[in-house]
Steps between C-alpha positions, in 0.01 A plus 500: 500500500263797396624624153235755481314702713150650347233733592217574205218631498170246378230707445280530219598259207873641461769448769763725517841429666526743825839375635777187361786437687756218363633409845737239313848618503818384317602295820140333543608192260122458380539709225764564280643835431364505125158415618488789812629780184197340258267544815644857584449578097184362456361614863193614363403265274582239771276673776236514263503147458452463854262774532275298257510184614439583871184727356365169404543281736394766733172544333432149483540465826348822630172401289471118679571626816222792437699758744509887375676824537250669754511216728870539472543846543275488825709255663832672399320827666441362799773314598871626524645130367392418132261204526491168321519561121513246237824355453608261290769323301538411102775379284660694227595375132802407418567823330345745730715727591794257580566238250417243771232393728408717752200516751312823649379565847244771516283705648235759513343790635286753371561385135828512597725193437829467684728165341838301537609349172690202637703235449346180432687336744370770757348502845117587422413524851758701625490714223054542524677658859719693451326662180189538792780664686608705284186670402372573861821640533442746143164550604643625886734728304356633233097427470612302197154329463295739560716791366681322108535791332723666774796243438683719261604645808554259737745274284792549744273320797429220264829436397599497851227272655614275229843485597450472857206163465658342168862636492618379160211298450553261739220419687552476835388297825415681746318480822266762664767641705738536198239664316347723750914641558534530116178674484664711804812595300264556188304788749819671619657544172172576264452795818877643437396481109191683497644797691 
């Protein structure tokens, strides 16, 4: 189960939240109602959190892999698919954000990270792909990697590529067919919304 969907931004030494989603709902029986209302109260605070704690380990491992920004930017340039970006997994405390153990899937591009806070109990593999998935598909739509600051406007798209890859937060198994007719049906209707 994904119970929260993040984009923030890593450059420099502050991280700033970009985009949180809870995808838990009432009916998702990983969290309890009292615990989604805390994380819809304290959204902020709670991204933050996050924000921080992928800024390090993204640094740490940014600076023993010895990769940079440039190098990125040229291969995001020249390529229409986003390359291979670090990506990487950690746990969080007990009491960050959810009052119980949780584990994050992320990713980056272009000082941008992309993350799934998690379940403990949760896929990692399938959800490394479909968070992969879902940011080729962002990036596709909306230039979200190379283009950050331009999300203010583009929230609708998000919120729907979310719901059509992880409805709920479930992750979901799904072969290349499924996804390339999902991905179909993600075309059609993101064409009838931006006219």
């Amino acid at each position: 189960m994904v119970l929260v969907f993040g984009i923030f931004g890593l450059e420099g030494s502050h991280p700033h939240s970009i985009f949180c989603k809870c995808m838990a709902s009432d009916e998702s029986q990983v969290l309890l109602p009292e615990q989604i209302e805390l994380f819809h109260r304290y959204k902020d605070e709670y991204a933050s959190r996050i924000a921080e704690k992928l800024h390090s380990v993204f640094h740490f491992h940014r600076a023993s892999n010895q990769r940079n920004v440039e190098n990125d930017l040229q291969l995001l340039n020249s390529d229409e698919n986003i390359p291979s970006f670090e990506v990487g997994h950690f746990k969080l405390d007990f009491k960050e954000p959810f009052c119980f153990e949780s584990q994050v899937v992320w990713l980056t591009a272009n000082e941008i990270g992309f993350c799934f806070v998690l379940d403990e109990k949760e896929n990692l593999s399938l959800a490394e792909t479909t968070l992969r998935l879902i940011v080729q598909q962002l990036h596709d739509l909306c230039r979200v990697v190379l283009q950050p600051s331009d999300l203010v406007s583009k929230i609708e798209k998000i919120h729907f590529v979310l719901d059509k890859f992880i409805p709920g937060g479930k992750l979901l198994f799904m072969n290349h067919r499924a996804v390339r007719q999902t991905e179909k049906e993600a075309e059609s209707v993101l064409k009838l919304m931006n006219n």
